[in-house]
C-alpha positions, 0 to 999 in steps of 0.5 A: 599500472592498474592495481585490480579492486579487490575491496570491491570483488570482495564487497560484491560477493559479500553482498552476494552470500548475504542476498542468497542467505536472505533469500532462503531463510525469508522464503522459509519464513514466507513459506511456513507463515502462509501454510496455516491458511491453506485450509481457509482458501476452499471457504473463501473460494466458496464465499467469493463464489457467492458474493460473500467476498471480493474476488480480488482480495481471493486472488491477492490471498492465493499469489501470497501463499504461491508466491514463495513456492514460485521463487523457490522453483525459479531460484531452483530451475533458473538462478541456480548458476546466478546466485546475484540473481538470487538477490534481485529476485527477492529484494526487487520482485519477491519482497515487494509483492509479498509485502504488498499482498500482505498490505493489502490483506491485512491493512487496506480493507478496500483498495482506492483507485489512487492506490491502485495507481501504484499497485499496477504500476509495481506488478506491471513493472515487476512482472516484466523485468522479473521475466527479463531478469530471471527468464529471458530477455524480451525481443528487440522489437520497437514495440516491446523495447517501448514497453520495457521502458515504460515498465522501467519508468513506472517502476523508478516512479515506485522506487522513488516514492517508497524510497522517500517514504522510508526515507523520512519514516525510518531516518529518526529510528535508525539514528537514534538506534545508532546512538544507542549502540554506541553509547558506553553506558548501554554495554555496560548494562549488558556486560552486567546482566552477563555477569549476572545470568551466565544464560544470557551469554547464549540468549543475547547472541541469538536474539542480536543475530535474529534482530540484525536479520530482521531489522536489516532486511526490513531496512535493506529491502525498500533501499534495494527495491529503490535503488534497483528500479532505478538501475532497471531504469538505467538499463532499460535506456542504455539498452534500447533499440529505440531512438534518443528521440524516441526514448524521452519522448516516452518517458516524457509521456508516462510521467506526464501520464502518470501525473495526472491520474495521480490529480485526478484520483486524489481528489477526494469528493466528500468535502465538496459533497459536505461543501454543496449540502451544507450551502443555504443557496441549494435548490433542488435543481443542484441536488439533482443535477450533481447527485451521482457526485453527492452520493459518491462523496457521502459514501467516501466519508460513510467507508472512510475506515475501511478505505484509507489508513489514517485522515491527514489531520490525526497522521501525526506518527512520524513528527511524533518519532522525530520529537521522542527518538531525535528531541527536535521542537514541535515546529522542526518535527512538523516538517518531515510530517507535511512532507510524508503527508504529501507523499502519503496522499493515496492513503490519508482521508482528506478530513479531520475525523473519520468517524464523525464525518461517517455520522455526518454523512450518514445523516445527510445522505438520509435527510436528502436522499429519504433513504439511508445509506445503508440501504441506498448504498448497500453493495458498496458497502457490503462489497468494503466490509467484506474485504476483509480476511476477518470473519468477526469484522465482515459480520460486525457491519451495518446490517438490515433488519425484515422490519427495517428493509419493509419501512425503507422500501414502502418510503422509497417506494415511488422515488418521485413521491418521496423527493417531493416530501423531502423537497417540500421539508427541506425548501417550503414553498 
């Protein structure tokens, strides 16, 4: 005789009065923090009308501030009866959305294609399980099968990577919290600054609760984000109207797929661009013939701030943690470092200093191109610094005066004219 898992049911709905309890104090602090930029959105509308401002970053700054209000509606209308619901909506689709939106809005200035990669792989994958999840399922259609399950393995591929991200990244935190709390010298110290300040009797319970809340969502929700596109994945292959056959052929097609546009957009080309310009061997033939590559690897390297978060060789934050939080030696710590570096391509400048390297390809794009970057690149360069939510950043940009634009138009006035004065500087006969 079978004895029923009441640990189990218990655990389950535990976890369920925890989700739904999660759910409506973040969607409260989501809805309360984006209500002040209510009144910035009719200037930046204007502006992206104009130009002025990127239409993507517009709209990335409209599905943050209504997305809360969506889930709240869904939470209300469809999930009402479905609190385990609840849980998916907002550790699988709410949470990454709105923390992406916010990424986008605040960190990364200018989204990369290699970033772009992840970032519709995520609302793809989010946006069709959501609406099967929440509001109905899809048909049963060989067509529309095939697309859930492509939309399933994109997402186990995000859940994967932010997984192991978070994995290495927060592993010598949460140890070294652990080892704290467990240590009896530091309830000791507590247990005296009770005795001393009967106030903190009431000030240490609360600021206890709001940091499990905080620390405890912050570290559940990529875990649960993981763990539930991977369990999408499972679903979407059990429950399928397609052939054995048919489903790996799929699968086996987008991770292929998948593989190589992450190669093929995570090549960087400002090395090759220094490479070729700094070669003794150039002759103005190669100038002209890879030039679109040139001046794309210039511009990479001149926007490298405004595109990417750190270049490989100054991203040294998380052996940093694990050498002050956990004591490991410098050569163990440089372990979990590489690896994160791998992962962290999308994001990392593949060079040893940003800045330097911006001068550096400021200078050669003037010296062999007889204009410089800023006015031979101007739109691509507007368009990054004005991605950005800052209005004090947006104006501290490289700007063009009459005086300036006169001299680089009367030089640049026959192109041919000037690459041959350049060409007799740079290679005399």
């Amino acid at each position: 005789m079978k004895l029923p898992k009441l640990p189990t049911i218990a655990a389950r709905r535990s976890i369920t009065k925890l989700s739904v309890n999660a759910f409506w104090c973040w969607n409260t602090v989501f809805i309360c923090s984006t209500l002040p930029l209510v009144t910035s959105l009719p200037n930046l509308l204007y502006e992206s009308v104009f130009g002025e401002v990127p239409v993507d970053y517009v709209l990335v700054l409209l599905t943050w501030i209504l997305l809360p209000w969506i889930c709240v509606a869904l939470a209300r209308m469809r999930c009402r009866e479905k609190p385990e619901a609840l849980g998916f909506l907002f550790f699988a689709v709410e949470g990454p959305f709105f923390s992406l939106c916010l990424y986008r809005l605040i960190v990364m200035r200018e989204v990369t294609p290699a970033v772009s990669q992840w970032l519709i792989l995520t609302a793809i994958g989010l946006c069709i399980y959501g609406f099967e999840s929440v509001i109905r399922p899809l048909p049963q259609k060989p067509a529309w099968q095939a697309l859930r399950l492509v939309a399933a393995t994109g997402l186990a591929l995000v859940g994967l990577y932010i997984g192991m991200l978070v994995l290495i990244t927060w592993t010598p935190m949460v140890l070294r919290g652990g080892w704290e709390v467990i240590q009896p010298t530091n309830w000791l110290s507590v247990l005296n600054t009770l005795s001393q300040n009967p106030a903190f009797f009431v000030v240490v319970p609360i600021s206890c609760a709001f940091i499990l809340f905080v620390g405890g969502s912050l570290v559940a929700m990529p875990l649960c984000l993981a763990i539930l596109c991977l369990r999408a994945f499972g679903q979407a292959w059990q429950n399928n109207g397609l052939s054995p056959t048919l489903r790996a052929v799929t699968i086996v097609t987008m991770l292929l797929l998948q593989a190589a546009i992450f190669g093929a957009l995570n090549r960087q080309p400002q090395q090759d661009a220094f490479e070729l310009l700094s070669s003794p061997t150039l002759t103005p033939e190669q100038l002209r013939h890879d030039e679109a590559k040139l001046r794309a690897g210039l511009l990479n390297a001149y926007l490298a701030t405004y595109r990417y978060a750190s270049s490989e060789s100054e991203s040294n934050v998380v052996s940093h943690l694990y050498q002050e939080l956990l004591g490991l030696p410098k050569e163990i710590a440089a372990i979990p470092q590489t690896a994160f570096n791998a992962l962290a391509t999308p994001l990392l400048y593949d060079g040893k200093n940003m800045q330097e390297d911006a001068r550096r390809a400021a200078e050669l794009y003037e010296r062999f191109f007889d204009t410089p970057i800023q006015r031979g690149e101007r739109t691509a360069i507007a368009a990054a610094l004005s991605a950005t939510y800052n209005e004090d950043e947006r104006e501290s940009g490289p700007r063009w005066s009459p005086a300036t634009a006169r001299s680089t138009s009367a030089r640049c006035a026959s192109p041919s004219k000037a690459f041959a004065s350049k060409r007799k500087a740079i290679w005399p006969e």
